[in-house]
N, C-alpha and C positions, 0 to 999 in steps of 0.2 A: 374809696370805691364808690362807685356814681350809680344810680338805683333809679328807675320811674319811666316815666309817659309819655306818648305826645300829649303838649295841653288842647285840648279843645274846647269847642263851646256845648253848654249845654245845653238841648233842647228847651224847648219854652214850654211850661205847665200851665194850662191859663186855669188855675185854680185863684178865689178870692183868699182873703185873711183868714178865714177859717176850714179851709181845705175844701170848700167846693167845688165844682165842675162850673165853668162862666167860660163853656165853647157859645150859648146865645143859640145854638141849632148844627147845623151839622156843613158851617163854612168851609173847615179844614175837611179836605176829600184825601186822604196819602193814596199811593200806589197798592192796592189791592184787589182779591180775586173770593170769591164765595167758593168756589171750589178749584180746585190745581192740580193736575195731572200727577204733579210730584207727590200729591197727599192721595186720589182717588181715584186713580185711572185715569185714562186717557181718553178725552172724546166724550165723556159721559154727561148727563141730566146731573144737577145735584138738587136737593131741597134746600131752601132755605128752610129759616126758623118761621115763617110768615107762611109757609106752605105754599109760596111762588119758586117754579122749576125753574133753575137759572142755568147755562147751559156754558160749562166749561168754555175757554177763550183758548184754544193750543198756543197760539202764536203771544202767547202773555205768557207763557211758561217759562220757568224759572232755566237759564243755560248750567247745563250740566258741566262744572269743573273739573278740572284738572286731579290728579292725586295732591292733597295736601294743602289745599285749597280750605280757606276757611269758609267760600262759599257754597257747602255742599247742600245736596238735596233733602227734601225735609224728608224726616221720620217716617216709613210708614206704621202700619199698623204691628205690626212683630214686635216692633221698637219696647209698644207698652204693656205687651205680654212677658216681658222680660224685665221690667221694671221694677224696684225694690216699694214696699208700702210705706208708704212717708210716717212720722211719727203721729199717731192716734192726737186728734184734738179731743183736748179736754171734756169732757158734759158740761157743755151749757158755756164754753169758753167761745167767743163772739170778736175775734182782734179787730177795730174799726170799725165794728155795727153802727158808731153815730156818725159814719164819715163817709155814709156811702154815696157816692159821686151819681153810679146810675145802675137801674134792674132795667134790662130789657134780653129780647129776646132778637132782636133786628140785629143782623152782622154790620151795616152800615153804622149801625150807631156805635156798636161796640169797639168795631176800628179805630173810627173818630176818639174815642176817650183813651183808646190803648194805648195808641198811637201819641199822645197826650204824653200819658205818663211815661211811653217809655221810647219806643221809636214806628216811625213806620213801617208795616207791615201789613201782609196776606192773610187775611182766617179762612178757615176751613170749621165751620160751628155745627153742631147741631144740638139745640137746644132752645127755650126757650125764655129761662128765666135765668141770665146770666147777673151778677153780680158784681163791679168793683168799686173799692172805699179807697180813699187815700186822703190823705195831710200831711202838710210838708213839716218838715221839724230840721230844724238847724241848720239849713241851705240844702238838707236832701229832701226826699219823699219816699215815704212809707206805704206801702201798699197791700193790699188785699185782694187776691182775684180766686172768684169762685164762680167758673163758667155753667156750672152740674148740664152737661155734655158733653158729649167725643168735642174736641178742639183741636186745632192746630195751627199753631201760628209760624211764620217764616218770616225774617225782617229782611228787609230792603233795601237801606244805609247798615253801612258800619256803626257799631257803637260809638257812642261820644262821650260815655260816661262809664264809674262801677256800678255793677250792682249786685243783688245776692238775693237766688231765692230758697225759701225753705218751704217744702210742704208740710203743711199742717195736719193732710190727710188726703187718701190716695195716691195716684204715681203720677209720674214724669218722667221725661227721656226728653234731653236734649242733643241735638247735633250740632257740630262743630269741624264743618268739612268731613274727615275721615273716623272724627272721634265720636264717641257717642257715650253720653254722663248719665247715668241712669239713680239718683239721691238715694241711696242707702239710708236706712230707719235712721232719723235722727239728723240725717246730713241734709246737704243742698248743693247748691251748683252756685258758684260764684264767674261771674263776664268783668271782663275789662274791654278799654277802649279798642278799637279795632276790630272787636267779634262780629259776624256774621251769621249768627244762630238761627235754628230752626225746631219747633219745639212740639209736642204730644202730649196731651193731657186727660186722663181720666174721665171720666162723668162727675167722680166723687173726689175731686180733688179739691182742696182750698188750703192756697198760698201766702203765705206773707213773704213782703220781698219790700228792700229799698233800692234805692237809685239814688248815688250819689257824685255831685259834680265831680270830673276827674282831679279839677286844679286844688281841691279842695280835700280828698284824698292824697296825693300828690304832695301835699304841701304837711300835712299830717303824717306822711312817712317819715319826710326828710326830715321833722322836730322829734319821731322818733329818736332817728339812726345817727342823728347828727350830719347827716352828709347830704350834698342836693341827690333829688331825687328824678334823676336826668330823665330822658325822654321815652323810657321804654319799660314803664311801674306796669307788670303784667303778673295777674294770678293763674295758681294752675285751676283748672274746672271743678276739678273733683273733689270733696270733701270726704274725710271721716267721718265714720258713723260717730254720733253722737259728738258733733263739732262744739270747739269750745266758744265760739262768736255764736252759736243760736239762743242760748241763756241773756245774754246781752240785746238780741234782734226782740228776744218776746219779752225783754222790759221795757223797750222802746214801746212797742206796742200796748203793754198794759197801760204804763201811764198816759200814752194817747187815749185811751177810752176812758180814762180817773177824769178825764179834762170835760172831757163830753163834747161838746158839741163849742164847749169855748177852744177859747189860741190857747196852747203850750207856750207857757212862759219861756221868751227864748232865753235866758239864761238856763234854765231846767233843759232843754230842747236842744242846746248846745255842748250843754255837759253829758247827757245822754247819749247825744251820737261819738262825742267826743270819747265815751267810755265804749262805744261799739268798735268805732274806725280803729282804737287801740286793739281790740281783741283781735281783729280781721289781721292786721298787717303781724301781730305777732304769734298767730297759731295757721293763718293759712299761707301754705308754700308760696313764694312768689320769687322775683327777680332780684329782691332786695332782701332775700332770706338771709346770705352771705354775710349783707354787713350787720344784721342781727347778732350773729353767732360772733361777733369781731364786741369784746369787751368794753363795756363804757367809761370813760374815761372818771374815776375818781375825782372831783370837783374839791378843791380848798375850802376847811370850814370859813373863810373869812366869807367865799362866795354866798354858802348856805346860809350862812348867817342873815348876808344880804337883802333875802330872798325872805327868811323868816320874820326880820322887821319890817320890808313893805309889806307885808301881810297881817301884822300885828299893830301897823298905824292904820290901815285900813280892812279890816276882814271882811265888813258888807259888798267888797268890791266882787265884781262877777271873774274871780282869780281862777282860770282852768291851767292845766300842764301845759297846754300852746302858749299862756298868756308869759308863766311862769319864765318858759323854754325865753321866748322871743326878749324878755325884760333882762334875763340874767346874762343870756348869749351860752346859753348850755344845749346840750340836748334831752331831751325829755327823759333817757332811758339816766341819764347821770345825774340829773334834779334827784331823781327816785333812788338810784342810788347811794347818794350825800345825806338825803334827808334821812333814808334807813342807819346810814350809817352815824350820824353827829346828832341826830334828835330821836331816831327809835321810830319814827311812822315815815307815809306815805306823804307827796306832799298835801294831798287833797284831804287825808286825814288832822293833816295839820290845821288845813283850812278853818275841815269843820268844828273841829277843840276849840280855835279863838272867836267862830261865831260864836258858838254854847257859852263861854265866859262874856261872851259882848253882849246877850241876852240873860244871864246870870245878872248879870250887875244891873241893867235895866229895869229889871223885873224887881228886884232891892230899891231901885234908886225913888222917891217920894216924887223927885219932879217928871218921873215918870208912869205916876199913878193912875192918872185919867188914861193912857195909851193901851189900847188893845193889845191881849198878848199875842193876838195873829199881826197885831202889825208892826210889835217889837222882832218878833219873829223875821216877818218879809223884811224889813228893813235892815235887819242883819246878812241877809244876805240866803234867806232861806230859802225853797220855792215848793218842797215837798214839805206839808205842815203834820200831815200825818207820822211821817219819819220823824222830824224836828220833837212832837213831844214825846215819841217814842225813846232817841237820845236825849233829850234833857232827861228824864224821868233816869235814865240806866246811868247816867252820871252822877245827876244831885240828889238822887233818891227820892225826889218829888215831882210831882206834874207843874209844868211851870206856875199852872191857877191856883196849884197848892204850897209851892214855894214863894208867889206873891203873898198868900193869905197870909201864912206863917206870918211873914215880913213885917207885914203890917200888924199883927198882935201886939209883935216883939217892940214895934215901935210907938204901940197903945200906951204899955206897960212902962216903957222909959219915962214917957211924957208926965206920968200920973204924979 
């Protein structure tokens, strides 16, 4: 059974290596309007954020489609009256506070960088102190947007990519021609390629949301499911309350802010989306639901075995489920099932077991007494060092600085 996309290209980020905004001024101009009959009447004055009256353009108004039409008319106001309240952000919880791209209050500016992360598009702002962050992590980009004003945005191309957004706080109403996804506590609204959205935002809203290339998703189902992932990978809008991919979306983001203002190691950065992309295509409905529910093919222990010795002549290698999938010629969902079934874990559990013995023995070994144990660590293949001595300590019953110490008494005492 044949599952996915068309592939397309992804828009261009001009963010540098550490997730900043390098537009240089405001070259890129897209297709937009300060205010749009489809958002605020017809004919009328609106205020910018700059408290210059900018005067509606009729003849740049959005053409009213057809029934069914995924280019329908943006949101109005009712939209957000009807809106569920996104899940309460934490006190004092800030996702991307070091990554923030740009604060202003100019709709011009704000376009330019939207338009950036995501596609082109119309605002309809009022406000003044708008906010968005972002960094790219593992060929996608992570996002933040916190307009604190009535907003509305309407895009203007078809989507070219996935993306998934979660409110942190406040509402949202998106449309989608004749549908309208209003994020239930907890949920969010997930776009695929093709959409045509039009969207409504709170004053108090703040988003986290990625964007992730299609071919790159796309390609990530098919090592799922085992099967190509043909040309039409589309998700439904709508999410359950309390979706099981948001748990995964706000640990991408926590460790984007552990980093601060440095690069996510893209190993770390790879494995993290690599563990989100996995949640998304197997908890939220899509086109390739079908071949989900179709049983994965039990794999020969001579396979698994395969697969356990390249990984135990080398465990510092950057080994994820894609890598695994693509080396063995399995599908992802059957690697996991071989390994539960002939070794008892996960394969990435596996992973992490023979780094811990590969820094076990390190940390033992004399000729490696001068080496730092953050760098026996990294060089194992670790990139979270907090976690790292978090597991060594629940395995050897020691902090690795104290299973060195040990080590070397025991080897005082030989020598005497």
């Amino acid at each position: 059974m044949a599952c996915g996309a068309r592939r397309s290209r992804p828009g261009a980020v001009k963010l540098d290596r550490r997730g900043r905004h390098r537009s240089g001024g405001r070259g890129h101009r897209p297709d937009r309007e300060v205010g749009d009959p489809a958002w605020s009447g017809s004919g009328r004055r609106d205020s910018g954020p700059s408290g210059r009256n900018r005067r509606v353009d009729q003849s740049r108004a959005p053409r009213q489609p057809g029934h069914g039409s995924r280019r329908g008319p943006a949101p109005g106001p009712g939209w957000l009256r009807e809106a569920s309240v996104g899940t309460p952000e934490a006190a004092g919880a800030a996702p991307l506070a070091s990554r923030i791209l740009v604060r202003s209050g100019d709709v011009e500016e704000l376009t330019t960088v939207g338009s950036q992360l995501f596609s082109p598009h119309r605002l309809l702002y009022r406000g003044h102190s708008a906010q968005l962050s972002a960094s790219p992590i593992g060929g996608a980009h992570l996002i933040r947007l916190q307009y604190r004003g009535d907003s509305s945005v309407e895009t203007t191309t078809d989507l070219e990519y996935f993306a998934v957004h979660l409110p942190l706080r406040g509402r949202s109403a998106v449309r989608f021609g004749q549908e309208v996804v209003t994020p239930p506590l907890g949920g969010g609204v997930v776009f695929s390629p093709g959409d045509r959205p039009a969207m409504r935002w709170s004053p108090d809203l703040s988003q986290l949301a990625i964007r992730i290339p299609a071919a790159q998703l796309i390609a990530h189902t098919a090592m799922l499911t085992g099967r190509p992932a043909g040309p039409r990978l589309r998700f439904e809008h709508r999410t359950a309350p309390g979706v099981d991919w948001a748990p995964a979306l706000r640990t991408l983001a926590g460790a984007v802010e552990r980093y601060r203002s440095e690069v996510l190691p893209d190993r770390l950065a790879r494995g993290l989306l690599e563990m989100f992309m996995t949640s998304l295509v197997m908890t939220q409905p899509s086109t390739c639901s079908d071949a989900l529910l179709i049983p994965p093919a039990l794999p020969g222990s001579t396979l698994i075995e395969m697969v356990a010795g390249m990984i135990e002549d080398a465990p510092e290698q950057p080994w994820s489920l894609s890598r695994m999938a693509a080396e063995s010629g399995m599908s992802g969902r059957s690697l996991q099932l071989g390994f539960k079934r002939y070794l008892g874990c996960s394969p990435i559990d596996f992973v992490r077991q023979r780094r811990l013995e590969l820094v076990h023995r390190r940390l033992l070994d004399p000729e490696y007494a001068t080496v730092s144990v953050t760098q026996i660590a990294t060089d194992a293949g670790f990139t979270h060092l907090g976690r790292f001595a978090a597991e060594y300590r629940r395995q050897y019953g020691a902090t690795p600085s104290g299973a060195r110490r040990a080590a070397g008494r025991v080897g005082a005492l030989r020598t005497r």
